[in-house]
C-alpha positions as CSV (number, residue, x, y, z in Angstrom):
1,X,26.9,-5.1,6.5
2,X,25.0,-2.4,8.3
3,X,21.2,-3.4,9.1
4,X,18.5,-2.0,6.5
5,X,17.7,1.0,6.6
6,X,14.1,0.6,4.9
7,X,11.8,-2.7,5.7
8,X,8.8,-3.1,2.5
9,X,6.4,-5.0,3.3
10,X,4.0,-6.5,1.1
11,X,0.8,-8.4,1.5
12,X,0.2,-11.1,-0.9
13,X,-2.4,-13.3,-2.2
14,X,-1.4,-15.5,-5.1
15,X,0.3,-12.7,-6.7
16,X,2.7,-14.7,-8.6
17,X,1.6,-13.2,-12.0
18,X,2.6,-9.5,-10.8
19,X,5.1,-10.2,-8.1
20,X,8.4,-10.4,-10.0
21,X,7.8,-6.7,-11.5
22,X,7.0,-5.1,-8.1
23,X,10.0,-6.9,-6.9
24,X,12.5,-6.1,-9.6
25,X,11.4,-2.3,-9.1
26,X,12.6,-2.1,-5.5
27,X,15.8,-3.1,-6.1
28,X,17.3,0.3,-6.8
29,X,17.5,0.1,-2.9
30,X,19.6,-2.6,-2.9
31,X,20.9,-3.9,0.8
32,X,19.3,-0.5,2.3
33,X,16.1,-2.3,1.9
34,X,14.8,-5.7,3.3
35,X,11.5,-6.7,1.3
36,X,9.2,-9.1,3.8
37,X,6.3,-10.6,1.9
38,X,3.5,-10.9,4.1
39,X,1.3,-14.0,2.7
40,X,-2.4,-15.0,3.4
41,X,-2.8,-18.3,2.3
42,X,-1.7,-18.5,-1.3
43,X,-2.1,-21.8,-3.3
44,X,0.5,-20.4,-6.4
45,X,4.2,-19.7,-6.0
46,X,4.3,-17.1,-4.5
47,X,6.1,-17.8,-1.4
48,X,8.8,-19.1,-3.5
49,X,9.0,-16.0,-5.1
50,X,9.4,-14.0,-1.3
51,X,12.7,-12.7,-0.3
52,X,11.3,-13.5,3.2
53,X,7.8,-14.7,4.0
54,X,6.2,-14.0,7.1
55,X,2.5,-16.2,7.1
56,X,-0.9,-14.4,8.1
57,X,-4.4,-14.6,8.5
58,X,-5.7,-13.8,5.4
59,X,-6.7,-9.9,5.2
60,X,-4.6,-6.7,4.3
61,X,-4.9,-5.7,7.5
62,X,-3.6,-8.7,9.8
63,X,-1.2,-9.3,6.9
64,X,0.3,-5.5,7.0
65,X,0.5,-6.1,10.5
66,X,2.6,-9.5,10.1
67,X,4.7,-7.8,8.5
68,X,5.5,-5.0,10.2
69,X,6.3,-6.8,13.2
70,X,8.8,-9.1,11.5
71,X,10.6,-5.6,10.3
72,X,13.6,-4.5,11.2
73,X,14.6,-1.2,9.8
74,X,14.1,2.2,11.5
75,X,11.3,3.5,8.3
76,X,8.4,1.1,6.9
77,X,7.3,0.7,3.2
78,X,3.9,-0.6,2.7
79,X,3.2,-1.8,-0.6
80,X,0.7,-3.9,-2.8
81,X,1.5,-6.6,-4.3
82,X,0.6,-5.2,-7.8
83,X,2.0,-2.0,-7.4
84,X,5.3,-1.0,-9.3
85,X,7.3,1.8,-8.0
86,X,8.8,4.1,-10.9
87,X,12.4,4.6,-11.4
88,X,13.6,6.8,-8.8
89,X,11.5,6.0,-6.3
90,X,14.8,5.1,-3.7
91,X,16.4,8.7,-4.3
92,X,13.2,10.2,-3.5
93,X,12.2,8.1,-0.3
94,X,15.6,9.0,1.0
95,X,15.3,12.8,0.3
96,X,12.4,12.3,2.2
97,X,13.7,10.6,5.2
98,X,16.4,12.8,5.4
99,X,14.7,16.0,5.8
100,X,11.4,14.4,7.1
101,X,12.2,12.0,9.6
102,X,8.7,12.6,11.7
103,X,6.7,12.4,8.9
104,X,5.1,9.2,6.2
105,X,4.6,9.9,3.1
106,X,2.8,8.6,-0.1
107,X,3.6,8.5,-3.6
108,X,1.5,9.5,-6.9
109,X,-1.0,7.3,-8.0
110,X,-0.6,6.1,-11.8
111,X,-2.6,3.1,-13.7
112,X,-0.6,0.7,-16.0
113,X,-3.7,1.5,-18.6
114,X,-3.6,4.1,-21.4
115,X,-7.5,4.7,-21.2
116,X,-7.8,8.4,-20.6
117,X,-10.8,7.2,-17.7
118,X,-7.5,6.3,-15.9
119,X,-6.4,9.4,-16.0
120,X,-9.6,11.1,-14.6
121,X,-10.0,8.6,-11.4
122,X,-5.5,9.5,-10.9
123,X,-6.6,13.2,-10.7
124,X,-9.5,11.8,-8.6
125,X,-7.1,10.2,-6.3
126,X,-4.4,13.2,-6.1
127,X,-7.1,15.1,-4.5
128,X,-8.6,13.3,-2.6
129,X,-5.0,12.7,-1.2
130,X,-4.3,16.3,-1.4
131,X,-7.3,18.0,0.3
132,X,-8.3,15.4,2.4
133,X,-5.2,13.5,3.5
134,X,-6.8,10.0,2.2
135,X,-4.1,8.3,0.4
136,X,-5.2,5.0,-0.4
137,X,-3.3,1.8,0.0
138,X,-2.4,1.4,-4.0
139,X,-0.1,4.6,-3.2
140,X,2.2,3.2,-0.7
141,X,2.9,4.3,2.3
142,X,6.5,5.4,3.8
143,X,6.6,5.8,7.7
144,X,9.3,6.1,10.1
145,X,8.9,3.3,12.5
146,X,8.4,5.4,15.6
147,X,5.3,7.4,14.1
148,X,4.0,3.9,12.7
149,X,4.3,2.7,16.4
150,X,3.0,5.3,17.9
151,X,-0.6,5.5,15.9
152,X,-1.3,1.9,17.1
153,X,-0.1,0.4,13.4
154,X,-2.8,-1.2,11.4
155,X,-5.6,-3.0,12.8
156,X,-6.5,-6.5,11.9
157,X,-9.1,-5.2,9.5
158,X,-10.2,-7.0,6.3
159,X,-11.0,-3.6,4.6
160,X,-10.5,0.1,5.2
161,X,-7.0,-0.7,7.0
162,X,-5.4,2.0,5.0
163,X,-8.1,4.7,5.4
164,X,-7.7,3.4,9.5
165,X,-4.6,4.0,9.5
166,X,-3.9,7.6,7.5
167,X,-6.9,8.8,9.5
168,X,-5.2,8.3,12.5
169,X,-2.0,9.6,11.3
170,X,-3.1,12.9,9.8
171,X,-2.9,14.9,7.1
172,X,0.0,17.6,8.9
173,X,2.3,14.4,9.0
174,X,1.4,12.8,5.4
175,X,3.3,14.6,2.6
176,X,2.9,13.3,-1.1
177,X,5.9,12.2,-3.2
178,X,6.4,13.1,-7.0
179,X,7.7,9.2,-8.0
180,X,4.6,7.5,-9.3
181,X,3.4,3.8,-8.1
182,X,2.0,2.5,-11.1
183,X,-0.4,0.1,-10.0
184,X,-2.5,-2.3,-11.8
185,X,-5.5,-1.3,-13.3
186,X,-7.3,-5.0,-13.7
187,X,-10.2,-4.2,-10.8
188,X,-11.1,-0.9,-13.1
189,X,-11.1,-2.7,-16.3
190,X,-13.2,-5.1,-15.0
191,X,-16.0,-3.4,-13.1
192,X,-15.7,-0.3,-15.0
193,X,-13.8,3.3,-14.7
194,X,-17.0,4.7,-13.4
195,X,-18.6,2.0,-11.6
196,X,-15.1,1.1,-9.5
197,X,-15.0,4.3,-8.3
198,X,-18.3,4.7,-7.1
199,X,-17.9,1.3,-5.2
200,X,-15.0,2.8,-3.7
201,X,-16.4,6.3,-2.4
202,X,-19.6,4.3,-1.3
203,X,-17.3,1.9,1.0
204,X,-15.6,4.9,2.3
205,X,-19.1,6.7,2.9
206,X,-20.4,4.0,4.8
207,X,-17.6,3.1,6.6
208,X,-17.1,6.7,8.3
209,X,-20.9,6.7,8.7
210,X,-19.8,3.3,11.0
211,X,-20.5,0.2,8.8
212,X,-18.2,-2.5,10.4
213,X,-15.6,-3.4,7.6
214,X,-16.3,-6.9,7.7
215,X,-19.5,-5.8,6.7
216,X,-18.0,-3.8,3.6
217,X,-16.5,-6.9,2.3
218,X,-18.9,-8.4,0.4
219,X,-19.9,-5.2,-1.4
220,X,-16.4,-4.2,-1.9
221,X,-15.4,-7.3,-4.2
222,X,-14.0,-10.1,-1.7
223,X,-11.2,-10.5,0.3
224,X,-7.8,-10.4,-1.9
225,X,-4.7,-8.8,-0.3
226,X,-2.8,-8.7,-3.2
């Protein structure tokens, strides 16, 4: 069998509930793709539910890491935990590593909520991907190994790891993909379409002004991976 071509890797923190859906979804990849679940200390099942576990200290950022050094394939696939990829996410990824084999890419954020406040903070996030090159995590994020290597990976941060990481990558080498990752819209429905965002844009505001993201934490909403 010839070695995977794609490694995902996903940081998890008792994610069993959502796990088997983001799971099932990647397997239109099939053996191209090895799927490493990067765990922080989860007390549910699922580790049992990993088609390999890699154990971390407890934070996107060290986990992401983890996991990306237990891959093997020549392009990475970061991915939450509660984050589905749409049908024809594989046939897109490969178009894209075909012809773009220097650059990541992110897909199109969609909520699994029918609220038409969803809709507002997806256009929200297109362009703030768009025009600023600020993909967020939720997203995904496909990198050949090489780049991923050579921007230092991600840092051992407990927040902000994605923002870290895309700002150091760039907008000239970030294109955005059509597939959507529908990703769970639980944090939203619980603090509110308008309030969520605002949390958000004020973590990102402070952080670029230099706020530590330790420091971010708190106000963020804790430290879940998944």
């Amino acid at each position: 069998m010839p070695p995977p071509r794609l490694s995902i890797v996903i940081p998890t923190l008792n994610a069993a509930a959502g796990l088997p859906a983001t799971l099932a979804a990647l397997a239109e990849a099939g053996a191209a793709a090895e799927v490493i679940v990067a765990d922080g200390g989860s007390t549910d099942a699922t580790p049992t539910l990993a088609p390999r576990l890699v154990t971390a200290p407890r934070g996107r950022g060290p986990q992401l890491a983890a996991g990306a050094a237990a891959a093997t394939a020549e392009w990475l696939l970061f991915l939450h935990a509660d984050t589905r990829l749409a049908p024809g996410w594989w046939s897109e990824a490969q178009a894209h590593m075909a012809a773009h084999p220097d650059t990541a890419a992110a897909f199109a954020l969609r909520f699994d909520d029918a609220d038409p406040r969803a809709r507002r903070v997806e256009r929200l996030a297109h362009w703030r991907a768009r025009a600023l090159g600020l993909p967020y995590g939720d997203q995904g994020l496909l990198i050949p190994r090489r780049l991923y290597d050579a921007i230092g990976g991600y840092r051992p941060l407990p927040l902000m790891e994605d923002v870290d990481l895309v700002r150091r990558l760039g907008r000239r080498r970030l294109r955005l993909l059509r597939t959507a990752a529908v990703t769970s819209a639980e944090r939203y429905r619980r603090d509110g379409w308008l309030r969520r965002p605002l949390r958000n844009l004020t973590c990102l505001g402070l952080w670029w002004l230099g706020v530590p993201a330790a420091r971010l934490l708190a106000f963020y909403g804790g430290g879940k991976a998944a």
